[in-house]
N, CA, C and O of each residue as an XYZ file, in Angstrom:
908
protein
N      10.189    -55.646    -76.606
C      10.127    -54.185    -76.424
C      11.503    -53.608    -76.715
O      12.482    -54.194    -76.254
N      11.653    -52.539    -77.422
C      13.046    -51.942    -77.769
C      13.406    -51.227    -76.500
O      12.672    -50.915    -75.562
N      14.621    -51.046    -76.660
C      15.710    -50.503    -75.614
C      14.844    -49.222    -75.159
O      14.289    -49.053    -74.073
N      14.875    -48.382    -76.253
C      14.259    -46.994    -76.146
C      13.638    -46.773    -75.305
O      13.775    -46.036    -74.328
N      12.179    -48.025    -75.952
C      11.109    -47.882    -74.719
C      11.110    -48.217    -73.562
O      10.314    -47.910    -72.675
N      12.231    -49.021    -73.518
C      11.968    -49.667    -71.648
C      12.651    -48.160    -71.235
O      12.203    -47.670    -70.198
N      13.611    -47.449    -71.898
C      14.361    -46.922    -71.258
C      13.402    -45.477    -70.988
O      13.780    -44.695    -70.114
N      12.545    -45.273    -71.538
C      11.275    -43.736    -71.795
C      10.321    -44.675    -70.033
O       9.924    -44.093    -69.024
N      10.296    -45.348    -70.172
C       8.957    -46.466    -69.476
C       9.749    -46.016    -67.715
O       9.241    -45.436    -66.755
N      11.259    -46.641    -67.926
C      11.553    -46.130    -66.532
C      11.978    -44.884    -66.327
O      12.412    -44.664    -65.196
N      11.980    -43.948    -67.140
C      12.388    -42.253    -66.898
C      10.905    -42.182    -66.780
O      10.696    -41.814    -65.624
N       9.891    -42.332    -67.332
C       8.518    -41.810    -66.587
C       8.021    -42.429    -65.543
O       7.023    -41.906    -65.047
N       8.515    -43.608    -64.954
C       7.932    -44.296    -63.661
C       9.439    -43.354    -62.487
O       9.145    -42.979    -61.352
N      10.631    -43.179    -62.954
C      11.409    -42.762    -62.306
C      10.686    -40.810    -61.582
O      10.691    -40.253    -60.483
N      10.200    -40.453    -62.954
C       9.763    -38.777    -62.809
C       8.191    -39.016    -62.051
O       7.650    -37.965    -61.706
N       7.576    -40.047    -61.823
C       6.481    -40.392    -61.202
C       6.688    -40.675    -60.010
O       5.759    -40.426    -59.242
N       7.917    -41.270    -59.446
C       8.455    -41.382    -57.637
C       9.192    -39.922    -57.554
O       9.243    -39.542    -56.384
N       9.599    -39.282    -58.198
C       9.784    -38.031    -57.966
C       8.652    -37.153    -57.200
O       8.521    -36.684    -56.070
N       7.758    -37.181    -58.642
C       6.884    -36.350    -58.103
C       6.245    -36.832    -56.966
O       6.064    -35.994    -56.082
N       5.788    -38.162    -56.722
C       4.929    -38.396    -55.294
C       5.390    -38.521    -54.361
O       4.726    -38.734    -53.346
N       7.298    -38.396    -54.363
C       8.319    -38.393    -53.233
C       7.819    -36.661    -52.527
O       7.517    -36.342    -51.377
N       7.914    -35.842    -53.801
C       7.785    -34.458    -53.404
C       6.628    -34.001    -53.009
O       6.701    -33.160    -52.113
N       5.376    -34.331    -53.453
C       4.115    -34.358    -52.554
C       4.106    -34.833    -51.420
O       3.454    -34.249    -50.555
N       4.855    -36.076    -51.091
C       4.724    -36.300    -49.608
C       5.735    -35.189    -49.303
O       5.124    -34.232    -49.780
N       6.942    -34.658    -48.795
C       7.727    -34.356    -48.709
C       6.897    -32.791    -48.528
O       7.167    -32.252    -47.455
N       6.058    -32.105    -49.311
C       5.683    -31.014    -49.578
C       4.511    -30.908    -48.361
O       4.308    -29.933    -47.639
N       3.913    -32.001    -48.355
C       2.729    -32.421    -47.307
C       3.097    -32.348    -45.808
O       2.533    -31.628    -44.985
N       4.344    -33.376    -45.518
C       4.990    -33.102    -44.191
C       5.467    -31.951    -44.431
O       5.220    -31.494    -43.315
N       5.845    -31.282    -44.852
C       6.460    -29.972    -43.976
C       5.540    -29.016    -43.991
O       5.749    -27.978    -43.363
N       4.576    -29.171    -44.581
C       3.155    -28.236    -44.347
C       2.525    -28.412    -42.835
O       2.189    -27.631    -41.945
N       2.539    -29.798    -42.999
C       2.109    -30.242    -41.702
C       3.181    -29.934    -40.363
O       2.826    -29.762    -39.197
N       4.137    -29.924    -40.724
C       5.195    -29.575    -39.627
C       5.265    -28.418    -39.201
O       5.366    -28.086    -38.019
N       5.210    -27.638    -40.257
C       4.957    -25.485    -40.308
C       3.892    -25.648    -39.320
O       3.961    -25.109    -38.216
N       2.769    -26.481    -39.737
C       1.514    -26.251    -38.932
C       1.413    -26.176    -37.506
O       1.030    -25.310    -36.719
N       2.049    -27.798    -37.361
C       2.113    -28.277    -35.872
C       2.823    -26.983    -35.242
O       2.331    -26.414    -34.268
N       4.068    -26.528    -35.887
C       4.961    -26.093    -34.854
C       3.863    -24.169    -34.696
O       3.527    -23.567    -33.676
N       3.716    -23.927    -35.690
C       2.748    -23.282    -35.479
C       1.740    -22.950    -34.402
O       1.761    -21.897    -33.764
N       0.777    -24.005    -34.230
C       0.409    -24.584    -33.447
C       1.115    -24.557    -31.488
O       0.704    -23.996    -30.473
N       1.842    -25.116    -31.665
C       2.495    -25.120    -30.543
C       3.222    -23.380    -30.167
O       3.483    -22.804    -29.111
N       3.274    -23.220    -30.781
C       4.225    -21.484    -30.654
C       2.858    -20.677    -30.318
O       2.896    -19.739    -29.522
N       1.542    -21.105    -31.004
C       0.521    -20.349    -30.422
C      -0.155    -20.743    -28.862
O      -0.489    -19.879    -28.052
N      -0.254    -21.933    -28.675
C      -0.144    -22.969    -27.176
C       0.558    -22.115    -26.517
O      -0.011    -21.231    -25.877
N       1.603    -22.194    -26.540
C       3.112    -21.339    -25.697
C       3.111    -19.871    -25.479
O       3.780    -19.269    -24.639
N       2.079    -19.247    -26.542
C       2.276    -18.009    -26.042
C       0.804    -17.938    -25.227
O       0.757    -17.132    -24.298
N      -0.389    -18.722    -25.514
C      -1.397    -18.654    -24.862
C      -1.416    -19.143    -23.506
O      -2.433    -18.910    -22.853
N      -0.541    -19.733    -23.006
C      -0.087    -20.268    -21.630
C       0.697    -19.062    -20.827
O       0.360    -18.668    -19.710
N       1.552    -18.662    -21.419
C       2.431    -17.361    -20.943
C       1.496    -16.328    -20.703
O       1.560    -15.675    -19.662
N       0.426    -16.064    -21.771
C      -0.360    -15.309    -21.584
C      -1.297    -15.201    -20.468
O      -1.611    -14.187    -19.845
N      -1.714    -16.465    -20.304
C      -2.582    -17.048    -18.982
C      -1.843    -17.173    -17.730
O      -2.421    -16.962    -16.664
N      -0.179    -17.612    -17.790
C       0.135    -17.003    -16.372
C       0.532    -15.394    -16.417
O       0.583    -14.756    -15.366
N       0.825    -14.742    -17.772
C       0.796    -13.249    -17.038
C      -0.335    -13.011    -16.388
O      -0.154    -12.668    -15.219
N      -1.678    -13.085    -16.812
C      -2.925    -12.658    -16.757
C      -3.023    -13.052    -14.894
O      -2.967    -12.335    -13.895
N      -3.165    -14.306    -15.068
C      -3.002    -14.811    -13.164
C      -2.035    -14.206    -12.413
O      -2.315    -13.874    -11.261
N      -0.714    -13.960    -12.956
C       0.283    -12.869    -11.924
C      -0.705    -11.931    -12.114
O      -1.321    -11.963    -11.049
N      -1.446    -10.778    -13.117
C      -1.240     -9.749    -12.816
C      -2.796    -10.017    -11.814
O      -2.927     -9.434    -10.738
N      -3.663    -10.770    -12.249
C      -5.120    -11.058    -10.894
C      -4.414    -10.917     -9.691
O      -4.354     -9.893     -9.009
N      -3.840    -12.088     -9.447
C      -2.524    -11.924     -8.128
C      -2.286    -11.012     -7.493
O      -2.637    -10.678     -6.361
N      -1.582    -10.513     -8.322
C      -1.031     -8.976     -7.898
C      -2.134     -7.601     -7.737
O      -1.993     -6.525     -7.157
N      -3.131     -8.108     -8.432
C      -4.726     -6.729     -8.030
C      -5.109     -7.148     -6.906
O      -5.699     -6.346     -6.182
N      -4.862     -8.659     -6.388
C      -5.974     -9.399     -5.181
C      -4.515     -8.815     -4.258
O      -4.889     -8.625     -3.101
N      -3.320     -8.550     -4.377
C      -2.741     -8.607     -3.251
C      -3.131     -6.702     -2.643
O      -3.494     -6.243     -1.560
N      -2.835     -6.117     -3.897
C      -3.185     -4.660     -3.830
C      -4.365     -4.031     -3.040
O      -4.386     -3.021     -2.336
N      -5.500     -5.061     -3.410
C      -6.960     -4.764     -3.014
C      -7.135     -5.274     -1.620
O      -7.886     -4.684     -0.843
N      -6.333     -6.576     -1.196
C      -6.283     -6.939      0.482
C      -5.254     -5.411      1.086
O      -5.760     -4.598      1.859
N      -3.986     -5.282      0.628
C      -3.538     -4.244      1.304
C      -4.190     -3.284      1.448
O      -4.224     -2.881      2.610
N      -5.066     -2.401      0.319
C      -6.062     -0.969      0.639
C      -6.720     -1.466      1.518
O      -6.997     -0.692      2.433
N      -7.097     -2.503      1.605
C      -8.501     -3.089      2.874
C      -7.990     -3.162      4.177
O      -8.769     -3.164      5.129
N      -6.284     -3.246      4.403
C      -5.780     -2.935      5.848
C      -6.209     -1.549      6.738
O      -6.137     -0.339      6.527
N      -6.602     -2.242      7.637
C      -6.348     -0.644      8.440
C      -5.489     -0.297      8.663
O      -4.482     -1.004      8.709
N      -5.515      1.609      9.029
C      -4.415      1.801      9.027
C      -4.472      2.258     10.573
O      -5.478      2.935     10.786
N      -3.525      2.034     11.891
C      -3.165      1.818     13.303
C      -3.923      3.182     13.406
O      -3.744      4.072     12.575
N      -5.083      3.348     14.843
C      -5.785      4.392     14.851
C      -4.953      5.291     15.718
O      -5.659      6.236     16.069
N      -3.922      5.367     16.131
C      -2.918      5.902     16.370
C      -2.225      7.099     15.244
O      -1.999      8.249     15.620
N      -2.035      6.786     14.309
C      -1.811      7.392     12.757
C      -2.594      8.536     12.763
O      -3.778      8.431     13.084
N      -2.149      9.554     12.478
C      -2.996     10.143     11.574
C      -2.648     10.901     10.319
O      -1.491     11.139      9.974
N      -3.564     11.209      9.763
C      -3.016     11.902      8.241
C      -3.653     13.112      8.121
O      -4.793     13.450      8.440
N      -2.549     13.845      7.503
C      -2.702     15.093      7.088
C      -2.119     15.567      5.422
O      -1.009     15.236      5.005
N      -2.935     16.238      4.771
C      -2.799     16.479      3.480
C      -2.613     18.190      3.092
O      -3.357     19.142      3.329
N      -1.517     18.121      2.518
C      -0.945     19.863      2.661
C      -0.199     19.762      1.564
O       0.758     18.990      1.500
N      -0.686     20.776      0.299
C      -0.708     21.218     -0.684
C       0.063     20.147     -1.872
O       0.996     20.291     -2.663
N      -0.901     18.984     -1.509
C      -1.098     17.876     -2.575
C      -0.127     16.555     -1.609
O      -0.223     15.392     -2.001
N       0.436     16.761     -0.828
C       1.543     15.852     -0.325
C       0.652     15.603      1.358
O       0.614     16.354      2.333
N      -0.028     14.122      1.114
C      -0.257     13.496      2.253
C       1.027     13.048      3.610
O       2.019     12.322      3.548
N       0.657     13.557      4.332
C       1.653     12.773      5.634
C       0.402     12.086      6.493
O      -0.782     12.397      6.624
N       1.503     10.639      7.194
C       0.990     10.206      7.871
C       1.949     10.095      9.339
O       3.157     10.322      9.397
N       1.325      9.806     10.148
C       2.716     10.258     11.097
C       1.771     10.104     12.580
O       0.554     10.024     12.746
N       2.696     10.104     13.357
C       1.752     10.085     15.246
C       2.116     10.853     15.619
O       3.101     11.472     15.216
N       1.028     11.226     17.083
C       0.904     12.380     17.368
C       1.810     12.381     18.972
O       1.896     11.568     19.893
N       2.241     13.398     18.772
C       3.900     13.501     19.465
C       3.563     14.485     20.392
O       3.016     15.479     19.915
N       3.794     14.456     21.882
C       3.919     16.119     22.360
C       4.877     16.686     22.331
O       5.965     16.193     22.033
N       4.680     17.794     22.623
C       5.813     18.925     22.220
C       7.393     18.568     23.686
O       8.600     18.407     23.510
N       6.701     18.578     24.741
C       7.058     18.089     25.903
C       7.485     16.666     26.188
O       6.484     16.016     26.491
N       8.338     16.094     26.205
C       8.599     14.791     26.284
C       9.643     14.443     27.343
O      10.512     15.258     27.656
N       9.543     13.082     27.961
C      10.976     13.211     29.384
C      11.993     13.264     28.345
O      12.035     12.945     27.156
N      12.825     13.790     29.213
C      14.273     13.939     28.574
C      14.688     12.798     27.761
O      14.211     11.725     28.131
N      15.245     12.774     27.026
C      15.788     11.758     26.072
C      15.644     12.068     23.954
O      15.279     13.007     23.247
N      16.033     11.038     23.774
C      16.467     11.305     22.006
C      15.376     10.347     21.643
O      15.190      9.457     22.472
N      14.611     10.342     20.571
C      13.545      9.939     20.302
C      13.320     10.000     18.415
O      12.997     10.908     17.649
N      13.641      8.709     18.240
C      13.026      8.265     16.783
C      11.555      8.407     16.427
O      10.614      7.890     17.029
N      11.507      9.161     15.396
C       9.918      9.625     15.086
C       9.508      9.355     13.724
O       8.903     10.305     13.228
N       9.626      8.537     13.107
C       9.496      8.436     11.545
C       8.471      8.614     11.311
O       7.716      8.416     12.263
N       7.704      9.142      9.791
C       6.402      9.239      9.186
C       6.553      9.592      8.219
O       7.637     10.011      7.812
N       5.089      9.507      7.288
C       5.452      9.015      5.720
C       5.109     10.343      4.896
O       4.284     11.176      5.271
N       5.694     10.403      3.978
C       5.292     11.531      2.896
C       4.945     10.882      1.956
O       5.838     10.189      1.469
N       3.328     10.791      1.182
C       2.941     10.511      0.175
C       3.006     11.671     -1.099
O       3.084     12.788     -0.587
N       2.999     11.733     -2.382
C       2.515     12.208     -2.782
C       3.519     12.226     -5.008
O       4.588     11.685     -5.293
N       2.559     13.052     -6.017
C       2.639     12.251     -7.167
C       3.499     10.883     -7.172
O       4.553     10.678     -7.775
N       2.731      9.951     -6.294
C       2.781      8.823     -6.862
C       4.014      8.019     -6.354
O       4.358      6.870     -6.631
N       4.752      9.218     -5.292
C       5.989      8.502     -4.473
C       6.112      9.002     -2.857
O       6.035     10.098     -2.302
N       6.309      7.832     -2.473
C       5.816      7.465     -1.205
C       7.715      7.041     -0.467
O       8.540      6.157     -0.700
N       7.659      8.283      0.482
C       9.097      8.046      0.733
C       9.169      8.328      2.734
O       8.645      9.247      3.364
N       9.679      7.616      3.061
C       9.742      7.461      4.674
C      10.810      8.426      5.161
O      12.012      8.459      4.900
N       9.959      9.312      6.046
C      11.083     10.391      6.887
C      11.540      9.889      7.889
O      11.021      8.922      8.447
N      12.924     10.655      8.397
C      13.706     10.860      9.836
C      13.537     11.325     10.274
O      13.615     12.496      9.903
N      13.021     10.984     11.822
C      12.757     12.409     12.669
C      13.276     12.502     13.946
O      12.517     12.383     14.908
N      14.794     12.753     14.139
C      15.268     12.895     15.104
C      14.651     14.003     16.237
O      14.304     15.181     16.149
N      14.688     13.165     17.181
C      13.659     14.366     18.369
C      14.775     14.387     19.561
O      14.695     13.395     20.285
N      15.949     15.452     19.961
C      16.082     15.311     21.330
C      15.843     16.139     22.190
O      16.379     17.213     21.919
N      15.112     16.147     23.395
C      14.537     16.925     25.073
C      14.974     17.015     25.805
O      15.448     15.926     26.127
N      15.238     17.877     26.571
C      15.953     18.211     27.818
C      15.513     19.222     28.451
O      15.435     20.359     27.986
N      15.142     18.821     29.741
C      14.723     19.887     30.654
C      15.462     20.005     31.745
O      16.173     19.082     32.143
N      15.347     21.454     32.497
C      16.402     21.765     32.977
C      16.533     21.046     34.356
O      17.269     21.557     35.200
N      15.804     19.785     34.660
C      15.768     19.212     36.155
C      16.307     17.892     35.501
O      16.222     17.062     36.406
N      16.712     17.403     34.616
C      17.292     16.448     34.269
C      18.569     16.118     34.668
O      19.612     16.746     34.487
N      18.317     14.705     35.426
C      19.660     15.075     36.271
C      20.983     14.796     35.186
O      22.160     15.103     35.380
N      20.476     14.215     34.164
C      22.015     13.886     33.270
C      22.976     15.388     32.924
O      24.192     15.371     32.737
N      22.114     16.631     32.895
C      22.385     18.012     32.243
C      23.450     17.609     31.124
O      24.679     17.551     31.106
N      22.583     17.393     30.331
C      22.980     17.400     29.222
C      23.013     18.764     28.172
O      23.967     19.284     27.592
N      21.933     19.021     28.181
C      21.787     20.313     27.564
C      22.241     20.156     26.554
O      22.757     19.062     26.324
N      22.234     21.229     25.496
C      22.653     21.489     24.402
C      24.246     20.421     23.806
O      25.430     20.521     24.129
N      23.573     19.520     22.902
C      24.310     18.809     22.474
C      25.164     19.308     21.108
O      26.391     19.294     21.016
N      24.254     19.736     20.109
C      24.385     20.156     18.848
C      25.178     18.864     18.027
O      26.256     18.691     17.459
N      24.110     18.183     18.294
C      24.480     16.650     17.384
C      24.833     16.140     16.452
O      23.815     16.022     15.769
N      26.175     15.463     15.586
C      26.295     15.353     14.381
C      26.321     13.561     14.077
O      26.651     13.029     13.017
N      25.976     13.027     15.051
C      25.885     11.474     14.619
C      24.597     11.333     15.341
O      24.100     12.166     16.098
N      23.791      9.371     14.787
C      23.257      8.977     15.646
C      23.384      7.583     15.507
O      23.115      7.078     14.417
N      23.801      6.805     16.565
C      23.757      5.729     16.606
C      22.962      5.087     17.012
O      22.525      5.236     18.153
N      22.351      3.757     15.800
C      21.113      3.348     16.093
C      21.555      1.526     16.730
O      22.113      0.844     15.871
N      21.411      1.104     17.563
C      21.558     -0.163     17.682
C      20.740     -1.229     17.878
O      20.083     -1.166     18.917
N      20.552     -2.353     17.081
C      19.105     -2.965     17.001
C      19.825     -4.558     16.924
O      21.045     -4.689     16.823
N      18.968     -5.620     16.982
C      19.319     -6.710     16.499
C      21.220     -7.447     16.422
O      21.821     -8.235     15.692
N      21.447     -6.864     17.269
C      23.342     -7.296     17.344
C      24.048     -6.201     16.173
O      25.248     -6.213     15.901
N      23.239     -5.450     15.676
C      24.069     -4.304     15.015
C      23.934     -3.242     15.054
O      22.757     -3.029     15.348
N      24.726     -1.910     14.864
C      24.505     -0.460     14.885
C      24.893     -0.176     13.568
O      25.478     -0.831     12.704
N      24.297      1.277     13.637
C      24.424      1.645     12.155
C      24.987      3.108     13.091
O      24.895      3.349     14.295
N      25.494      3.788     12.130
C      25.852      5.254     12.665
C      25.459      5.842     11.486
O      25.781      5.413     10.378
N      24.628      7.016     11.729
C      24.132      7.818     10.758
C      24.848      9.646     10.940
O      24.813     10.189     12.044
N      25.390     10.309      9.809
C      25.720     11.232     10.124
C      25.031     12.215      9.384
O      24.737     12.135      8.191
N      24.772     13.216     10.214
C      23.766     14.190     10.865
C      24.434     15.219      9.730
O      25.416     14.754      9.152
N      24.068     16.393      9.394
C      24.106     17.787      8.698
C      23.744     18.867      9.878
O      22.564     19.012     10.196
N      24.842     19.668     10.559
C      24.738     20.549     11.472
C      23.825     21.911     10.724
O      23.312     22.877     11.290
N      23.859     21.535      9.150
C      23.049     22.764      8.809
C      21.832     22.894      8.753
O      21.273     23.901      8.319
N      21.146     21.664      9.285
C      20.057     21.862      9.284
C      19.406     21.215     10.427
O      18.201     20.981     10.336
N      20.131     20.854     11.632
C      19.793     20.965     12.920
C      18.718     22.393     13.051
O      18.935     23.557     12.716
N      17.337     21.677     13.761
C      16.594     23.258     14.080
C      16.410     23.036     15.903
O      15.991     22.115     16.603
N      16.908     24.261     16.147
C      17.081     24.356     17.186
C      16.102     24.957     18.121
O      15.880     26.093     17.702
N      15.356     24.704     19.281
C      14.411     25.710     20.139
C      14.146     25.749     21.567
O      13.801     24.660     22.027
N      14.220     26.792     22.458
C      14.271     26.438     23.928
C      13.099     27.720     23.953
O      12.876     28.716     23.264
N      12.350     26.915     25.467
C      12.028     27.521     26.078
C      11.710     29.246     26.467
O      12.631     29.872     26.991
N      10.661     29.810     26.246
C      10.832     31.467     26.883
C      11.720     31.765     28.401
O      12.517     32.678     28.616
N      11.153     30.349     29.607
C      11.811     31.144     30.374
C      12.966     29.755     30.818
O      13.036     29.384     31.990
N      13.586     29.272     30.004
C      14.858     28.345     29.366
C      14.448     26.440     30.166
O      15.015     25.347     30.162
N      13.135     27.032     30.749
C      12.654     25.390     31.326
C      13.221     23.806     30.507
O      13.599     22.786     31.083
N      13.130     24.016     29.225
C      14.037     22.818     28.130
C      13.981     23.910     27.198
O      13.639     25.079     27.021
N      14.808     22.292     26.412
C      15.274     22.842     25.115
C      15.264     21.434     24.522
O      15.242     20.390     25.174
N      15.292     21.595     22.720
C      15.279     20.718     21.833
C      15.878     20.768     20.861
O      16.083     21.940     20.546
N      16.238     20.155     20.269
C      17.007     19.727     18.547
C      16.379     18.682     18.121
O      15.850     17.770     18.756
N      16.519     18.972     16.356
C      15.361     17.962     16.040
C      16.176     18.032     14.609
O      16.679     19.058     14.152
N      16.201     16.850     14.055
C      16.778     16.669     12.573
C      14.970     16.100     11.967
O      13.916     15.799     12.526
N      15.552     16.222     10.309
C      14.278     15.792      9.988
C      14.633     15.620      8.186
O      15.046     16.556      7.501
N      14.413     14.481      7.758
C      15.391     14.377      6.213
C      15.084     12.776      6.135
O      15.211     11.873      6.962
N      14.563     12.820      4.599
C      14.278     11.558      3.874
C      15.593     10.272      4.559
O      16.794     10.519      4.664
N      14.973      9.057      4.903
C      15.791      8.057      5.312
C      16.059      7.468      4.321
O      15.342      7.193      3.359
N      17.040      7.264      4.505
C      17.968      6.446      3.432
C      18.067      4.899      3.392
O      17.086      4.311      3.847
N      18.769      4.381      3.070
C      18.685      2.390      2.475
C      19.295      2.397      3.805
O      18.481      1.803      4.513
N      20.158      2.702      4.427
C      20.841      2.192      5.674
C      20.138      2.432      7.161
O      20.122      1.653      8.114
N      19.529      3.838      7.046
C      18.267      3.942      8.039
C      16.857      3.030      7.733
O      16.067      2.586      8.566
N      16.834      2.954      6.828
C      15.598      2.113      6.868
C      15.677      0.450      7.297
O      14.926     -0.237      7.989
N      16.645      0.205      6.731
C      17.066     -1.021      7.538
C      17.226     -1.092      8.891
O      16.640     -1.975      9.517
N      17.930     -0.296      9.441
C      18.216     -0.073     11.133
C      16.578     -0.169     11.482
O      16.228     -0.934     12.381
N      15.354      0.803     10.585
C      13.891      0.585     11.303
C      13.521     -0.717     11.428
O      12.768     -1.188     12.280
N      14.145     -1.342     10.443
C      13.351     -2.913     10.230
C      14.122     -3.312     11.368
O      13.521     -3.645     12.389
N      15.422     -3.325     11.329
C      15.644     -4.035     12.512
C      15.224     -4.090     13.933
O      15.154     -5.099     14.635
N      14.904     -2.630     14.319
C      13.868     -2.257     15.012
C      12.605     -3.305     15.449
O      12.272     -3.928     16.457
N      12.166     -3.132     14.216
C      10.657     -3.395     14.174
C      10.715     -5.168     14.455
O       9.826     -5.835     14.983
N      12.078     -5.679     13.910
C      12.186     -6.884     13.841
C      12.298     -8.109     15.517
O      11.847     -9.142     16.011
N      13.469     -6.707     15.793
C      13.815     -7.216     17.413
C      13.392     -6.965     18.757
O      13.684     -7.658     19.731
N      12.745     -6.017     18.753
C      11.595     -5.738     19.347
C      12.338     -4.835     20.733
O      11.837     -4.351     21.748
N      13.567     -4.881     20.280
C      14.555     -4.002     21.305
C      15.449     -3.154     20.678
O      15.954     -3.641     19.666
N      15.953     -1.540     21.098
C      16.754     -1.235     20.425
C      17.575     -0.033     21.456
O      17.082      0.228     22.554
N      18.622      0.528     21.075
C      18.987      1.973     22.073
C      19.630      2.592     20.923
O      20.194      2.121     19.936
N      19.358      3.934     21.372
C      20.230      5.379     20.728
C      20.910      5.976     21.079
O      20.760      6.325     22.250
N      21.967      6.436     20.407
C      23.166      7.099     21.001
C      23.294      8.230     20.081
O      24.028      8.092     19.103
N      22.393      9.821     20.355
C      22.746     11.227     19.858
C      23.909     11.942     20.503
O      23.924     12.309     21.678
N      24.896     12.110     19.613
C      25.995     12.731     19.816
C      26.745     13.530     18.952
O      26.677     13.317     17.741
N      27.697     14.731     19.553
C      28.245     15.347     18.314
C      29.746     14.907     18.581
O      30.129     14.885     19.751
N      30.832     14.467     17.306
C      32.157     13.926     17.797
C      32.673     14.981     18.302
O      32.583     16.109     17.819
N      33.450     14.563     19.666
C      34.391     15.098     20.411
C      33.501     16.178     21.531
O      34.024     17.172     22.036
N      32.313     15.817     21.739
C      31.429     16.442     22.507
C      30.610     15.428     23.276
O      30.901     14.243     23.441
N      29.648     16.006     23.677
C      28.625     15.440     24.422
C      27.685     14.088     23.640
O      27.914     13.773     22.472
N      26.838     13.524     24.317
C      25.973     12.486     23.837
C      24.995     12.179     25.080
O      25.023     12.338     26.301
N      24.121     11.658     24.122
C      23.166     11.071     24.767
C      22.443      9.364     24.703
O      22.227      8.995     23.549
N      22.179      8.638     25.488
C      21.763      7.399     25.071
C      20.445      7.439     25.825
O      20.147      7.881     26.935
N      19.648      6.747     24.724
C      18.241      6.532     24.768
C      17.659      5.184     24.468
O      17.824      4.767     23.321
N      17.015      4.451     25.309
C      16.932      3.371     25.338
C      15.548      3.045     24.633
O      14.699      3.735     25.198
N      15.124      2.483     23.898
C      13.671      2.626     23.041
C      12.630      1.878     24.299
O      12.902      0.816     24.859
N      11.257      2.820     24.598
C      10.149      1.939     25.157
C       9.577      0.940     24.300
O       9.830      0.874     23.097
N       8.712      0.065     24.990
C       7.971     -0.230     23.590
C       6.872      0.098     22.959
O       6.460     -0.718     22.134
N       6.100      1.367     23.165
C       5.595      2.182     22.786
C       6.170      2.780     21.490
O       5.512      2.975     20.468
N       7.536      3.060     21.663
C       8.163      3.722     20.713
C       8.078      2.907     20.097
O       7.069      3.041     19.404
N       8.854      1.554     19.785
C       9.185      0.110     19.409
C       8.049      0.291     18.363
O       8.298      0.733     17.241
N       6.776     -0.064     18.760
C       5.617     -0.514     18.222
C       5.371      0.884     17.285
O       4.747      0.691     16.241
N       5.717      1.985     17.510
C       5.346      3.246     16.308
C       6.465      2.764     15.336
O       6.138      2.545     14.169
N       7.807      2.572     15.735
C       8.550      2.286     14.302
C       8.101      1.023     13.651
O       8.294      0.848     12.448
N       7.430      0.018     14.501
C       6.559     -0.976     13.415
C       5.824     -0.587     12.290
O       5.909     -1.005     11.135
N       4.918      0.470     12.886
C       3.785      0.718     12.676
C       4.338      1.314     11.345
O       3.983      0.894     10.244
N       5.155      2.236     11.511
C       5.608      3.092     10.126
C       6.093      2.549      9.317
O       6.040      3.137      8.236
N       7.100      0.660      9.325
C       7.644      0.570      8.940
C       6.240     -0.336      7.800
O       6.274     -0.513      6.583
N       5.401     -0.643      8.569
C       4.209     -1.854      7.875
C       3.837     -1.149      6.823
O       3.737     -1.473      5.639
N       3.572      0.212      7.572
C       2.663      1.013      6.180
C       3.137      1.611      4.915
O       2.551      2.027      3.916
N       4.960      1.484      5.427
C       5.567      2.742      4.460
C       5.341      1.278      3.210
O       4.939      1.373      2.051
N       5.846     -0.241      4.107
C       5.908     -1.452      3.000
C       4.391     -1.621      2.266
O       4.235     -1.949      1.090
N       3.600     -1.401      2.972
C       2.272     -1.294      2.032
C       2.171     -0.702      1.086
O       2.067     -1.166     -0.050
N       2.194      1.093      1.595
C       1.732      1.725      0.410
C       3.014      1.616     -0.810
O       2.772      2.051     -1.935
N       4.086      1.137     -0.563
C       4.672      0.598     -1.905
C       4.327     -0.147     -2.419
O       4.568     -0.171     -3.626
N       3.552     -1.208     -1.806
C       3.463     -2.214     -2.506
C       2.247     -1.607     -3.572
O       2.123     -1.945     -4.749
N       1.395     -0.627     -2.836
C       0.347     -0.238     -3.302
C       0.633      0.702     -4.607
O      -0.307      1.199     -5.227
């Protein structure tokens, strides 16, 4: 056989492992595109299936909370689109300072009030009387919080023939009051101290009557958020 031809014989057996090098070569990475393919669709169909179970989760937790009752103590009132829920308080109360929280619902935001309450009647032997309060100190769980008061919007009211008198604050609670409720609600003991600096004060020791209403407000205000 001449040179030529051996040398034509292995350039076409050489361009023949070429080409079936590159068919395989062309084959695996088809197959590799595929697999990984494959798997990237797995991965998102799994993600997909635990969003789907968080969000079941999260309807089953929603749908047990609407199914709570709500303490038949509560009641609600709805005034010009804005639900409150809140307990029913007398006007008359023994002397003392009195935490009253209750909820304001409404478009879709649900925000927990302050309701400073203080009473005094005129057979009280502390005579305290007219404080005109600019702090309140709440003490719960081994800590106090001191909250300061706005004298401008203290509302003030006594008596026709001056038997008591009252002051009453009343204003969205804030991250630091709401905590003091939990702590409340947590320790199952608490006292108050309404006072204005460099004046008078008062300390009020929580029943547990009271105790159990700042639970109560604090369960529902955490519900209907959650809700």
């Amino acid at each position: 056989m001449k040179k030529s031809h051996i040398i034509a014989a292995a350039l076409i057996l050489y361009l023949m492992i070429l080409s079936i090098g590159g068919a395989v070569y062309y084959a695996y990475s088809l197959q590799h595109a595929e697999r990984q393919m494959k798997i990237n669709q797995e991965t998102q169909q799994a993600l997909a299936e635990r969003r789907q179970d968080g969000e079941q989760e999260a309807a089953k937790k929603e749908e047990a909370a609407a199914a709570e009752p709500i303490s038949e103590d509560i009641k609600t009132e709805t005034v010009n689109g804005i639900t409150y829920y809140k307990h029913t308080w007398p006007v008359r109360l023994p002397s003392g300072v009195y935490l009253r929280p209750f909820i304001a619902v409404g478009n879709g935001v649900c925000v927990l009030k302050n309701d400073i309450y203080y009473f005094y009647s005129i057979d009280d032997p502390d005579q305290t009387a007219w404080i005109f309060g600019d702090r309140l100190s709440i003490v719960a769980g081994g800590q106090e919080s001191v909250l300061s008061l706005d004298p401008s919007k203290l509302r003030k009211h006594m008596a026709s023939d001056a038997s008591w008198l009252a002051e009453n604050y009343v204003m969205n609670a804030d991250e630091q009051t709401i905590a003091a409720f939990r702590r409340i609600a947590n320790a199952g003991s608490a006292y108050i101290v309404y006072y204005k600096q460099g004046g008078k004060a008062r300390r009020h020791d929580l029943r547990p009557q009271e105790i159990q209403r700042i639970q109560e407000m604090v369960h529902l205000y955490d519900r209907l958020n959650r809700e």
